[in-house]
N, C-alpha and C positions, 0 to 999 in steps of 0.2 A: 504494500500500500504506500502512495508518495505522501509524502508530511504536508500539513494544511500550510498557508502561510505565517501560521503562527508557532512551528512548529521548532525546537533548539536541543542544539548538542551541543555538548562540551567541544568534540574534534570532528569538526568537517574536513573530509578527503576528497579532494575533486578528483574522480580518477581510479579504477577499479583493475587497475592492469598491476605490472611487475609489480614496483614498487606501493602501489596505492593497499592493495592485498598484503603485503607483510605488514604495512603499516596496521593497517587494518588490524589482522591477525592477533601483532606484538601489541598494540596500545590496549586492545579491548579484554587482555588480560586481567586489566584491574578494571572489576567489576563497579568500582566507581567511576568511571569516566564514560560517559556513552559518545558513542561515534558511530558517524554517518558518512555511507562511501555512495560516489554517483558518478554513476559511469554511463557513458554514451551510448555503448554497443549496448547489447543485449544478452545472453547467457547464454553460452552453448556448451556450455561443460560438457554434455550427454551429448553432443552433435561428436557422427562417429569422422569428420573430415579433421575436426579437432583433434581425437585420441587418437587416432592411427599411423602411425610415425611417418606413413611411404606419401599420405595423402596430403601433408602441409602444403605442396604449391597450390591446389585446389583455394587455397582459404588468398592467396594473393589478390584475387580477382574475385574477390565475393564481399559481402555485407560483412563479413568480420572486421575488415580491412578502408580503413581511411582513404579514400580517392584522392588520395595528394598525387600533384606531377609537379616539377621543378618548373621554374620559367626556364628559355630557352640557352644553353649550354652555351657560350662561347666556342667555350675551346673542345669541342665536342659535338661538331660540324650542326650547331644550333638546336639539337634533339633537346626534348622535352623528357625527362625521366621519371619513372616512377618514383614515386619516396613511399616507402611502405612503413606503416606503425598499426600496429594491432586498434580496432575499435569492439570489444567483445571482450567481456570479461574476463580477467587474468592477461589482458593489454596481448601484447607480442610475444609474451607468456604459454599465450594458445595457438601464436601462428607461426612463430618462428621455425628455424631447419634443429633448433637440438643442442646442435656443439655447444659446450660449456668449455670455457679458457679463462680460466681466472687468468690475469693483466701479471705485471711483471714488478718489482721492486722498483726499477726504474722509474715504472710509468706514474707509480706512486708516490718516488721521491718528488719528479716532477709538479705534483700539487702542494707539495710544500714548501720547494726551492721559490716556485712563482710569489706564495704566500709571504714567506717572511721575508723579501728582501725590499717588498713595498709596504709593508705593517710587522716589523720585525717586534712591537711594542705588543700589538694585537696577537699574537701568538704567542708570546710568553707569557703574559697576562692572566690571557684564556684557559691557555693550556692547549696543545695542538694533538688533537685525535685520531688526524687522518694518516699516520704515517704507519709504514710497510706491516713491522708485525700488529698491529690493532686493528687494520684494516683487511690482513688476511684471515684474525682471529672469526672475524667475522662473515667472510665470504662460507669456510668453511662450517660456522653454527648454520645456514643457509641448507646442506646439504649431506644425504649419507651416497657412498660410493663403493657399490657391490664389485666385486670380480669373485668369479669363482664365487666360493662359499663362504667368501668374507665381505662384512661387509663396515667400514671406517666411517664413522662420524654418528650423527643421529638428528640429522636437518631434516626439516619439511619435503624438498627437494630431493627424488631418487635419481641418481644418476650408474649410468652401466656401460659395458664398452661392446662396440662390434663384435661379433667373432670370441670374445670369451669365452665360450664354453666350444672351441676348437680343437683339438688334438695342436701342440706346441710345436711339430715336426708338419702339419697340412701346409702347402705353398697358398696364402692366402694374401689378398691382398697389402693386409698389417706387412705381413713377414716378408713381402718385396720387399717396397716401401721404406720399411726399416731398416733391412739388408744393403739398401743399397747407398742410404745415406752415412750407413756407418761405413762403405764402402770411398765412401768422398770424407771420411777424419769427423762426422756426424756422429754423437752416441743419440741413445732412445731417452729421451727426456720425462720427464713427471710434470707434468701439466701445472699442479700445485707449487712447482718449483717457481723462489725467487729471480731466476734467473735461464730461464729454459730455452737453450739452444737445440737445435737440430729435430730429430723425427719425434713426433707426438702422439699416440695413440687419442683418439677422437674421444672424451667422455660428452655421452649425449642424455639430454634429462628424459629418459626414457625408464617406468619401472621394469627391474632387470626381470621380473616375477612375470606381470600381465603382459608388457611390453608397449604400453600406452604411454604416452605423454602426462610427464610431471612437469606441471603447471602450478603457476600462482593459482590458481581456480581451483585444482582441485588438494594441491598440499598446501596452501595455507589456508583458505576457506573449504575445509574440510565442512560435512556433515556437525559435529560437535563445534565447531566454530561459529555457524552460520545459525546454529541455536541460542546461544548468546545470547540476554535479555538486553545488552546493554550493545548488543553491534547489527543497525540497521544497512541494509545494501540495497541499493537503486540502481535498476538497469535501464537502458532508455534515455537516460536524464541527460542532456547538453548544458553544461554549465558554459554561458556565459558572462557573468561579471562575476568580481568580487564585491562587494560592499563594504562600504567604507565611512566611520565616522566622519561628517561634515567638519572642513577645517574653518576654525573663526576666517569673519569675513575680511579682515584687516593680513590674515597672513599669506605670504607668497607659497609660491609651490615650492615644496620642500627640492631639497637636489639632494640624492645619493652621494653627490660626493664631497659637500663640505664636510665629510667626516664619516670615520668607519662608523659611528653609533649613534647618528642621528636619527635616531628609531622614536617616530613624533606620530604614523599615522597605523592607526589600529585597525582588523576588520572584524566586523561584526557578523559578516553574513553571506551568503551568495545567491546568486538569482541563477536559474535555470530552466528549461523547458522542454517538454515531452512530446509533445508535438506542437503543427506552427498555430498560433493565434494562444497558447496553453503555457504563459508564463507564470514560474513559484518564485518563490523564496523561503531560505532557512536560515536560522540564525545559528552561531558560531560565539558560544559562551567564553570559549578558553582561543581556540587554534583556527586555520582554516590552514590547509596543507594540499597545495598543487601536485600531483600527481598525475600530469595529465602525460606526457612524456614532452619529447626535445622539441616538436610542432607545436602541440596545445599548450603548454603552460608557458611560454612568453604570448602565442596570441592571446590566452585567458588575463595573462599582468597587461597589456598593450590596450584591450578594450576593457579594461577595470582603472584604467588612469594612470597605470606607474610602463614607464618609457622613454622612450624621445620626445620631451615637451612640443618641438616641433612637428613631428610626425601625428603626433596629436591630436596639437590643435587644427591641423588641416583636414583632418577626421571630424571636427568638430567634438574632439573626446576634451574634457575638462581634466588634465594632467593634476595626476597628486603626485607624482615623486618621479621628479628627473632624474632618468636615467639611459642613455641614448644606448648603454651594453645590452639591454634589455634585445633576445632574438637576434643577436650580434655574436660572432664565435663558430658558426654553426661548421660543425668538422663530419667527415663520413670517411670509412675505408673507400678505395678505388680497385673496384675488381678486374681483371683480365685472363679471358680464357684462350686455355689453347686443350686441342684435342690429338688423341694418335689412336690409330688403327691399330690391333694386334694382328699377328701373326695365323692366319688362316688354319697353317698343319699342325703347330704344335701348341704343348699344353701348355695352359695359362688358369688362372685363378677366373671364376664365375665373372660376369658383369651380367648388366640389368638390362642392355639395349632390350634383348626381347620383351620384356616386359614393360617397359617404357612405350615400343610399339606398340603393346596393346593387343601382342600378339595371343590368340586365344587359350594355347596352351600354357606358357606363361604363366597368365593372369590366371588360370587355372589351378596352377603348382602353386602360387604366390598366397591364394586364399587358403587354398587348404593345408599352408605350411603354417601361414600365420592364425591358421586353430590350435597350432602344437603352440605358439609363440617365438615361431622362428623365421625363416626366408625375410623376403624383398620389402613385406611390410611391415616387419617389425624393428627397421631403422629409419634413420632421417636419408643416409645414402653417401652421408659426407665421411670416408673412412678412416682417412686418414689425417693428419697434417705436418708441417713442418715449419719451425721457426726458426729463419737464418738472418745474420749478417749481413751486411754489402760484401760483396766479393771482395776479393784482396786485390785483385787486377784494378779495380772502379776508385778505389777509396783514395787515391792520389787527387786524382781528376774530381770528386766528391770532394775531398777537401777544400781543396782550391775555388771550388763553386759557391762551396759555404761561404768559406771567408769572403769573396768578393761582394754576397748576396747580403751580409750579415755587414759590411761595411754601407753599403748601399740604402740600406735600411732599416739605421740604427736611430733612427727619430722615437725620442719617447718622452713629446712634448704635449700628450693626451693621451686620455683611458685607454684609446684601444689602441693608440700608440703602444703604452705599457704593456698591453697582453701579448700586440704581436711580435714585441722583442724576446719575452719570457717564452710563447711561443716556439719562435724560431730557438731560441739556446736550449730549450729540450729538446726539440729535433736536430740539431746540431752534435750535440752528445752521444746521442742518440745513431746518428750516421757514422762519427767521425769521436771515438770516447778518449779520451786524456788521460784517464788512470790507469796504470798496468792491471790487465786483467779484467778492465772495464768492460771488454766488447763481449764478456759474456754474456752479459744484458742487454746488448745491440742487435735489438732484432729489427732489419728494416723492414723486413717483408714476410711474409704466413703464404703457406700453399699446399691448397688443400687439396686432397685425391678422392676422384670419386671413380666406383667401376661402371660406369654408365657414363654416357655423351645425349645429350641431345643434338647438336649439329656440329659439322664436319670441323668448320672454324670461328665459329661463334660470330661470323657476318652474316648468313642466312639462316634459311628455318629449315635446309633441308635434314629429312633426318638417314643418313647415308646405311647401306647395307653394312653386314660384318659385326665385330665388335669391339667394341672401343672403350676408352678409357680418357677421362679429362681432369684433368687440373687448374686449379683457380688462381695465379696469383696475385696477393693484397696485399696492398701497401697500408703498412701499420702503420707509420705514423704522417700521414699527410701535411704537406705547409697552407695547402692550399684552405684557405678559411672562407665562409659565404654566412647568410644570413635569411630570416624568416620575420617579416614582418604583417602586419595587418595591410588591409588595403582598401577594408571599410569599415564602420562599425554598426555594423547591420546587424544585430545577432542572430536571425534568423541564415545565415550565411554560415554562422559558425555550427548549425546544426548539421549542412550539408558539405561542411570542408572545402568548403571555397571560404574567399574575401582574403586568401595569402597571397606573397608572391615571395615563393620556397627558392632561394638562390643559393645552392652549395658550392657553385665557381669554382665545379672542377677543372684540375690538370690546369687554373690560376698561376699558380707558382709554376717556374719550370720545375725546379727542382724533383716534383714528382714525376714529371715524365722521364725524368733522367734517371732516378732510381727505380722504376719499374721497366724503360727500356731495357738497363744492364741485366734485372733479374730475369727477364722473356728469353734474352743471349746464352745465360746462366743456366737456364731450364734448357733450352737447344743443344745448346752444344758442352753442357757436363754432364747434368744430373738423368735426362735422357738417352746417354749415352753410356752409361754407367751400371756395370751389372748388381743386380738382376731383370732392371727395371729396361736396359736396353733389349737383351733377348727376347722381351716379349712383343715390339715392337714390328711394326713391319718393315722388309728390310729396305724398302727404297721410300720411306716417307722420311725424312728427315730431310727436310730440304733445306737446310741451312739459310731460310728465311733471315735469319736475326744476325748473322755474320757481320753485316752492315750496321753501325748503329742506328742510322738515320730512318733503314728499316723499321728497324724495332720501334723506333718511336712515332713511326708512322703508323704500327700497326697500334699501339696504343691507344693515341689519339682517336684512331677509328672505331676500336671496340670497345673501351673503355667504358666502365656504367658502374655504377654507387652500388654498395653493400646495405645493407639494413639496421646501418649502424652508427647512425647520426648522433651527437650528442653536442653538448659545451655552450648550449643559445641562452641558458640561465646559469652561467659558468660560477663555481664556490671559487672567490678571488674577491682582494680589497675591495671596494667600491673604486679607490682612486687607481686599481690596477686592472679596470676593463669587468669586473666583477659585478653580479645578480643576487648572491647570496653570500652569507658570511659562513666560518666553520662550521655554526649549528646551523645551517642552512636556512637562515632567515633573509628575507628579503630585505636588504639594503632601505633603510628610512625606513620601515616598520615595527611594530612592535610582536605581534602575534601571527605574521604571514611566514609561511615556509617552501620551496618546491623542492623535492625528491623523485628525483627519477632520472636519466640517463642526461638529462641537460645540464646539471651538476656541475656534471665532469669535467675536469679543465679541457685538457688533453685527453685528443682518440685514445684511447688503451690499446695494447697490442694487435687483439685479436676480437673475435667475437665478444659484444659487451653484455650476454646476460648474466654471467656470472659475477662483474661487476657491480651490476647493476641491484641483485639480491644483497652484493656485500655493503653498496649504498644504503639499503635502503634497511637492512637488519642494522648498522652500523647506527644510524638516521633516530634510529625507533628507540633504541638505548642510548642516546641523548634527547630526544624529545620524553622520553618518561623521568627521566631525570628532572629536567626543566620541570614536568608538570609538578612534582613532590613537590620541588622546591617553590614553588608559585603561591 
């Protein structure tokens, strides 16, 4: 039932997805604080597109899913891109591919080096939270991880791996894969590891038992959760504003950045609507806490009054807290595939082409495997992965690129001035590391192996005979930075995922084209070539396409397209350092406003951010219950 207009909780949670649900979950433990979650999509917990591991790209192109596209690409011969974020309860939670990669030490240090060197006072002060071991404490209370007959941790979260219950001597695709990276000076790395170079085995939030998807939806709002007297959930719901205490009429708009703690305007409430002409409201006794992810929760601050006073007012929005970072930051991995045909006569490890065709047999063997809880549909498909370095051959020419790009702009004569120097000096580090022994944590790039292709070179849609096998490679840490702003304040507009204009301004920087060209060259002519992973190949496809670098970067340009992994547009950083939130993730000139959820983030993370993204927001929940005691 939706609450009347008169209707208050303690903690309103805009936002039912990753983050909004553990929230949810962890606050409403203490039976004294009632909270209220409202979420856009609507509930498909029991829809089997959801739970099915093989079926997630199904929910891409459906009502689960946010209808966002980027405006039109630059450097990325003008295409308009999809930007995908879950709308459906348990957020990206329910639509995502699986892979879980907790981030790296690195990427961790990174949001605290930004931190203190522009509020070195505000961090000592406070006390600073978010650094490596506290925030790994955390990712991992988030989750338990079976293999075999063990199983480590005891989080919400089940996670399981490919192929574990294989015979340890089967040629399977792990045991290429693996073999062959150790064959290029690569060990087998632990996911969880601080610092994890080389081959990865895939953990996917998959129960290792049923083989369904473990979701915020159904492991943190369990049954026994959603019983709760004290924790109401709304599906449906489009929040568009916040509400906000009226400022006397004599005072200016506040600005985020006369100061880290000018926390002056309070909310009281928020306004939403279930269908068009069917506007509410509820009130927000203690909290109201964005949860909408890295698209909705700066357009939700943008048409609630806190933003670019100018962008604004030309909105005709009445600004209450200037702050132009607001939807500014906006960072994505940059995917690039390439594909290879196997070897017709001899043996090789299963792929999925048939079954991807839809081939009747197949789909046949697939259903009645995944009765046992095994085959095609009891994964996401993604098997493998690997986190490497820039090649040793790149890293002179990388060098030299930095410094020059890093002299050229070195301006940090304004907010976002400040973020994109801290910015760039993490990916700097990052590419090109300084300390002996650093480049263990220099991961430029993830590449992911799946045994299945859908097209031959990821320009067409043909889907080619034989069988084949593709690889993803992703650039972890991108320079290239874009933005999400409003572009009306219609709210009826924000029901249907329009009124943005989404610019992630890919392949901006060169720098990215230049580290994913070397690694496309990398992939061609080593790791391709390299047994076991070359014998299975066929023998005259290697065309030494990428030999040329100009090549490589052509081909880039060309197929290039964003991962589903946006975050950094409500970036945790000073207010006077490009920043939206402070440590305890409060919004800048606020007193009680908070966002949690992948927009946070300063910096991209290595790899896939859901795993992150649970550690934000468990990490999140035990400081917001603290604060509440203390209130």
């Amino acid at each position: 039932m939706a609450p009347s207009n008169d209707d208050s909780y303690d903690i309103v949670i805009v936002g039912g997805g990753t983050a909004g649900l553990v929230l949810a979950s962890r606050l409403s433990e203490n039976p004294n604080v009632q909270v209220l979650v409202l979420e856009a999509g609507d509930d498909m917990t029991d829809d089997p597109r959801v739970n099915t591991p093989a079926m997630w790209p199904m929910l891409i192109n459906s009502a689960a899913n946010w209808d966002f596209r980027t405006v039109p690409q630059e450097h990325l011969s003008g295409q308009e891109i999809q930007f995908s974020q879950g709308r459906v309860l348990g957020g990206s939670s329910s639509t995502n591919s699986f892979i879980w990669a907790p981030t790296s030490q690195k990427s961790i240090d990174g949001w605290t080096q930004h931190w203190s060197p522009v509020a070195s006072d505000t961090a000592t002060e406070s006390g600073w939270n978010w650094g490596w071991s506290e925030f790994d404490k955390f990712v991992r209370k988030s989750c338990t991880l079976t293999t075999g007959d063990t199983a480590t941790g005891d989080g919400p979260i089940q996670l399981s791996i490919l192929n574990d219950s294989e015979p340890k001597d089967k040629e399977t695709w792990t045991k290429v894969w693996t073999d062959t990276w150790s064959n290029l000076g690569y060990p087998t790395a632990d996911p969880f590891s601080p610092n994890a170079k080389g081959a990865v085995r895939n953990f996917e939030s998959i129960d290792p038992v049923h083989k369904q998807r473990s979701g915020a939806a159904r492991a943190y709002l369990t049954a026994a959760v959603r019983e709760r007297e004290n924790l109401t959930v709304i599906a449906n719901a489009t929040v568009t504003k916040i509400l906000f205490h009226e400022l006397p009429p004599t005072e200016e708009v506040r600005s985020s950045h006369s100061g880290e703690h000018s926390a002056n305007v309070t909310a009281h409430g928020v306004q939403y609507i279930t269908k068009p002409g069917d506007t509410r409201v509820v009130q927000a006794r203690r909290e109201v806490i964005l949860s909408a992810g890295t698209i909705n929760s700066p357009r939700i601050l943008e048409l609630s009054g806190i933003g670019g006073a100018q962008l604004l007012k030309n909105l005709g929005i009445e600004p209450v807290v200037d702050n132009a970072a607001v939807g500014e930051n906006l960072q994505n991995h940059v995917v690039i595939g390439l594909s290879f045909p196997l070897r017709s006569g001899g043996p090789h490890p299963e792929t999925l082409d048939a079954f991807f065709r839809q081939d009747p047999a197949a789909v046949a063997a697939a259903t009645q495997a995944y009765g046992k809880q095994t085959g095609p549909l009891a994964s996401g498909g993604h098997v493998t992965s690997a986190q490497i370095p820039l090649p040793v051959e790149d890293k002179a020419e990388i060098t030299e690129f930095l410094r020059k790009m890093n002299t050229e702009n070195s301006r940090t004569d304004d907010t976002l001035g400040v973020f994109g120097s801290a910015h760039r000096k993490f990916v700097s580090s990052v590419l090109s590391p300084q300390a002996p022994g650093d480049e263990e944590q220099a991961s430029a790039t993830y590449i992911t192996l799946a045994a299945y292709v859908s097209v031959e070179d990821w320009t067409s849609r043909v889907r080619p005979a034989g069988d084949w096998f593709s690889l993803a490679v992703v650039l972890s840490h991108p320079l290239s930075r874009g933005s999400v702003h409003i572009t009306t304040a219609d709210p009826e507009q924000a029901k249907g995922g329009g009124g943005l204009a989404i610019d992630p301004r890919y392949l901006s920087n060169p720098l990215d084209v230049e580290v994913l060209a070397r690694h496309l060259r990398y992939v061609e002519g080593r790791l391709t070539r390299t047994e076991p992973l070359a014998g299975l190949i066929r023998e005259d496809y290697n065309k030494g396409r990428f030999t040329d670098l100009e090549k490589a970067r052509e081909y880039v340009r060309h197929t290039a397209t964003g991962a589903h992994h946006h975050t950094s547009t409500c970036a945790m950083a000073p207010a006077s350092g490009g920043g939206v939130v402070d440590q305890r993730l409060k919004v800048h000139g606020t007193t009680n406003l908070r966002v949690c959820d992948a927009s946070v983030i300063p910096f991209a993370p290595r790899a896939n951010t859901q795993a992150v993204v649970y550690g934000v927001a468990e990490l999140a929940a035990h400081l917001i219950a603290a604060d509440l005691r203390c209130d």
